[in-house]
C-alpha positions as CSV (number, residue, x, y, z in Angstrom):
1,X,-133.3,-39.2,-223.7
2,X,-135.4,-37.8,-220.9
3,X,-138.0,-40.4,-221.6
4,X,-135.6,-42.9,-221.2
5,X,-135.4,-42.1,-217.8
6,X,-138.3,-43.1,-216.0
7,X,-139.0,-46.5,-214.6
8,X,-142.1,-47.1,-213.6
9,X,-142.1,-50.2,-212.0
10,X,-139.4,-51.3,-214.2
11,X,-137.6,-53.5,-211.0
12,X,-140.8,-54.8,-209.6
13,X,-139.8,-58.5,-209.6
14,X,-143.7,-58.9,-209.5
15,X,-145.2,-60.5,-212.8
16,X,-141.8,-60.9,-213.9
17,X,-140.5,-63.7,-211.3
18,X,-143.5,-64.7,-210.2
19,X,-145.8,-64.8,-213.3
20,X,-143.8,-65.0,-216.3
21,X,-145.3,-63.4,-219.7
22,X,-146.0,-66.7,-221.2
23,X,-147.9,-68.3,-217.8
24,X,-150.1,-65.6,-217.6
25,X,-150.8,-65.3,-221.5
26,X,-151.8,-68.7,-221.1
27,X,-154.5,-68.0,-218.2
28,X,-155.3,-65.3,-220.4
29,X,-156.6,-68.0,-223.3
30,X,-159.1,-69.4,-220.2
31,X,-160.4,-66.7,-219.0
32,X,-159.7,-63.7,-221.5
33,X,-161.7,-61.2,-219.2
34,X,-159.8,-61.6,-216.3
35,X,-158.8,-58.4,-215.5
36,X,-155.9,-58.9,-213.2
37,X,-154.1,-61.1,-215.8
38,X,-154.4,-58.2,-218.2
39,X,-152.9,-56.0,-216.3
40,X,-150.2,-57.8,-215.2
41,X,-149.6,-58.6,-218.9
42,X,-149.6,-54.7,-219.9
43,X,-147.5,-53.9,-216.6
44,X,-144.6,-56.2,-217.8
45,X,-144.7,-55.1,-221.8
46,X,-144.7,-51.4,-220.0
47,X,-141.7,-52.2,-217.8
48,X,-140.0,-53.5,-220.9
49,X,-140.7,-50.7,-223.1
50,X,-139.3,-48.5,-220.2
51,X,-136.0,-49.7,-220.8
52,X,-135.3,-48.2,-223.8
53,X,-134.1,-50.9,-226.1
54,X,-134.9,-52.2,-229.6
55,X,-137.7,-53.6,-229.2
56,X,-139.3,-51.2,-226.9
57,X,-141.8,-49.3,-229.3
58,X,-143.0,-53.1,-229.9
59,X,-143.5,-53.2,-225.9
60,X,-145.5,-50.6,-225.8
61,X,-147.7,-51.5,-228.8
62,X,-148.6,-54.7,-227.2
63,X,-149.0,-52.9,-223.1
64,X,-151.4,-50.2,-225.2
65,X,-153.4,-53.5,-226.7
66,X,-153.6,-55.4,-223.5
67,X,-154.9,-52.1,-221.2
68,X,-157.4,-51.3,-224.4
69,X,-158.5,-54.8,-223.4
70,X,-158.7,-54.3,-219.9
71,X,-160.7,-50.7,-219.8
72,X,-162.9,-52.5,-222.6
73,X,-164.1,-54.6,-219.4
74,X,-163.3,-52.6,-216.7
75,X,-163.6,-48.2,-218.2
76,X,-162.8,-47.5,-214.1
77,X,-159.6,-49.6,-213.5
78,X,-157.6,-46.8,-212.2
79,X,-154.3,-48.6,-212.6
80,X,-155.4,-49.3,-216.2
81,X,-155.7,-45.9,-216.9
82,X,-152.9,-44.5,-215.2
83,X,-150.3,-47.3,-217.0
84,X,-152.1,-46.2,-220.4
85,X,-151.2,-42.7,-219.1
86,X,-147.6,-43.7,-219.1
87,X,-147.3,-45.9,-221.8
88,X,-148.9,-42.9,-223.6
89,X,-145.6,-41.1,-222.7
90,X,-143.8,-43.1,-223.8
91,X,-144.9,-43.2,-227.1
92,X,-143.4,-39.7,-227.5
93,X,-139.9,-41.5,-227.6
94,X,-141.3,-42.8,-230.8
95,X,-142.6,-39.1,-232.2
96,X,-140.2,-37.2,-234.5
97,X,-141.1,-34.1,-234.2
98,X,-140.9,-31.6,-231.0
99,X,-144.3,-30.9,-231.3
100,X,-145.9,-34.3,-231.3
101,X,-143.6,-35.8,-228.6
102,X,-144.8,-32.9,-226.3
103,X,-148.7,-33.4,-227.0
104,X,-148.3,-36.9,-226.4
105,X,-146.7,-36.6,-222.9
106,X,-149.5,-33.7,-222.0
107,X,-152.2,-36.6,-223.3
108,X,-150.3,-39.5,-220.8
109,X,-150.5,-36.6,-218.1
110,X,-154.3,-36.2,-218.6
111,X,-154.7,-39.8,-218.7
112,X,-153.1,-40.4,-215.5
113,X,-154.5,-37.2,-213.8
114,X,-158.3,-38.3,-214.8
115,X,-157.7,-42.0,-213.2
116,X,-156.8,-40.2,-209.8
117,X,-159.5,-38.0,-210.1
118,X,-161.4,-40.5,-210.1
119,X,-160.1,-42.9,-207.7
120,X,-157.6,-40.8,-205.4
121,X,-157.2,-43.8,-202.9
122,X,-155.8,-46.1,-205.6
123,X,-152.3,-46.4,-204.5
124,X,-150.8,-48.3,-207.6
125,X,-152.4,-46.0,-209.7
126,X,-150.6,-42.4,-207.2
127,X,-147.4,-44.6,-207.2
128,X,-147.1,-45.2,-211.3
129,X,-148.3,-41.2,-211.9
130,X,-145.7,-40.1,-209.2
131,X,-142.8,-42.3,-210.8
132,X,-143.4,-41.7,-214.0
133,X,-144.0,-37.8,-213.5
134,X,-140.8,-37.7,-211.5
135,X,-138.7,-38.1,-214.2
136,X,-140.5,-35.5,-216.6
137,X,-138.7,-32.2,-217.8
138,X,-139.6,-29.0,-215.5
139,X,-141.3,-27.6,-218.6
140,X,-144.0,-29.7,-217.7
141,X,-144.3,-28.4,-214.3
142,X,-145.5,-31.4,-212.3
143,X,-143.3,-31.1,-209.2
144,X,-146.4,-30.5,-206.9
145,X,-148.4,-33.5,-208.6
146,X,-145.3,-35.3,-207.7
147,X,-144.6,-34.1,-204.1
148,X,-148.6,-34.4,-203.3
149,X,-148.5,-38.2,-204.5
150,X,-145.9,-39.0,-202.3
151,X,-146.9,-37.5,-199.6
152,X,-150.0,-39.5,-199.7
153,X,-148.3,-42.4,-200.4
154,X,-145.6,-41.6,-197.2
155,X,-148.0,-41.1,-195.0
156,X,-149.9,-44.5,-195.7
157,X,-146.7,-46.4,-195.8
158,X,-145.9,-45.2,-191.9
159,X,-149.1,-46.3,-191.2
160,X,-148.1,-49.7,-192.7
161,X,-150.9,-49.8,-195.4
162,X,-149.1,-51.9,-197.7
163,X,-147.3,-54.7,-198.1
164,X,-143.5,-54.4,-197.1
165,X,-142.2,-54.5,-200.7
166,X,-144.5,-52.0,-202.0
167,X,-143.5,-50.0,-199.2
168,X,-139.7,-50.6,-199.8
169,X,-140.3,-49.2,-203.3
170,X,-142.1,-45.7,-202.3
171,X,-139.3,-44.8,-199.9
172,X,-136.9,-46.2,-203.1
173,X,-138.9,-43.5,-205.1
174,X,-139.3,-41.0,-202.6
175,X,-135.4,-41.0,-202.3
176,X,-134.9,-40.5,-205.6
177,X,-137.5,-37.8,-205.5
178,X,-135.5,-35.8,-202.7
179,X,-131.9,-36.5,-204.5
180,X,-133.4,-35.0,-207.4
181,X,-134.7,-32.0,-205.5
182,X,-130.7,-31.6,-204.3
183,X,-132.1,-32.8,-200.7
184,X,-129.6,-35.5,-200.3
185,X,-130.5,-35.9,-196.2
186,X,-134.3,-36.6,-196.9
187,X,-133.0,-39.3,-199.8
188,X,-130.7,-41.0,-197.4
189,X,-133.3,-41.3,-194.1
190,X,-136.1,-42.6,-197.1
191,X,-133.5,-45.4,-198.3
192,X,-132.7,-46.3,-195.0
193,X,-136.1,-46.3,-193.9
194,X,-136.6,-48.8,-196.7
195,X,-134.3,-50.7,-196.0
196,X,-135.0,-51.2,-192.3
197,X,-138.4,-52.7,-193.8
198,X,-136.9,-55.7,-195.0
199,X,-133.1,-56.2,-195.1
200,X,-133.2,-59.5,-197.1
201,X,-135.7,-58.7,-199.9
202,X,-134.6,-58.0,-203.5
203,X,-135.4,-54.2,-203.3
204,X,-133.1,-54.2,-200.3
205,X,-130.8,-54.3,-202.7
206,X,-131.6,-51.4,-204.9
207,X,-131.9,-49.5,-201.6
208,X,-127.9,-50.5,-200.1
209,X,-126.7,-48.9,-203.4
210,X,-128.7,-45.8,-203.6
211,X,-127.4,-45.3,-200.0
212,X,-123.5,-46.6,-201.4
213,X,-123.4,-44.8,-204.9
214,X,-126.3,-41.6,-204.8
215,X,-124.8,-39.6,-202.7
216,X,-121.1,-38.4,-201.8
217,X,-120.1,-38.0,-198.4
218,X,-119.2,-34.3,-197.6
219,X,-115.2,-33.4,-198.5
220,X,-113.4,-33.9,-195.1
């Protein structure tokens, strides 16, 4: 169940509301290089097979096909790499035994970590090793790898580096990150942060329940 738990990028309403699967399939057929369509494509079976569902070991399937595509054009894409890094865990849900589902996850871990080794300013790349690593037992020991990438990623987004809904969604992370960690003032002044970024987007939303539902007020 533990690899049920991570969602990397599984809300992003980008690719999903914007570009639906089929659309950008289609641009695929006229221009089957195009290395942005490919990763879109492979983000959104990703996000899919995050979920958990029926169909997810088909999801991941076809976002391993489509990133084999894309590093068959592009061997540096760093977000390539680090989302076959993740999908690569998440083939462990499909592994019976102990054994395999471990070397799997330590094979997505050494996926991701060579794409930022690599390219450490690639932010999609940090973000989607950070999120997905988050969620990981402790046995794995990847709390620092975790806290380092956000850090990076904080200090970027103060400096307003991004744009405002990438933004929204480190400090969504972030907060997780420091609820997680049993810092429950950190989560609430990321979310809020967040928030304050842009009230009326759709991650706004995600952010007003984390700071409804995630953590309990103090008994009186």
């Amino acid at each position: 169940m533990w690899l049920v738990a991570f969602l990397t990028w599984a809300t992003m309403p980008e690719g999903a509301a914007n570009s639906p699967l089929g659309e950008l399939e289609r641009q695929l057929v006229a221009t089957p290089t195009n290395t942005q369509v490919l990763v879109q494509i492979a983000k959104l079976h990703h996000n899919e097979s995050t979920l958990g569902l029926k169909d997810a070991a088909f999801h991941t399937a076809q976002a391993r096909s489509y990133l084999e595509r894309l590093l068959a054009v592009d061997p540096k894409h760093a977000f390539g790499r680090a989302l076959l890094g993740s999908t690569t865990v998440l083939t462990a849900r499909e592994a019976f035994w102990p054994g395999t589902k471990i070397k799997r996850v330590r094979e997505g871990l050494a996926l991701m970590d060579l794409a930022l080794a690599d390219a450490p300013g690639d932010h999609n790349a940090r973000f989607t090793r950070a999120v997905n690593n988050l969620f990981l037992p402790d046995m794995f020991d990847r709390r620092s790898i975790v806290e380092a990438d956000f850090k990076w990623l904080r200090e970027r987004v103060d400096r307003g580096e991004f744009e405002a809904e990438f933004r929204q969604y480190v400090l969504l992370y972030y907060g997780r990150a420091w609820l997680k960690w049993e810092l429950p003032a950190r989560a609430l002044e990321a979310w809020q942060l967040g928030l304050d970024i842009d009230p009326r987007s759709k991650v706004a939303d995600e952010l007003r329940r984390e700071l409804a539902t995630s953590v309990k007020p103090p008994p009186q």
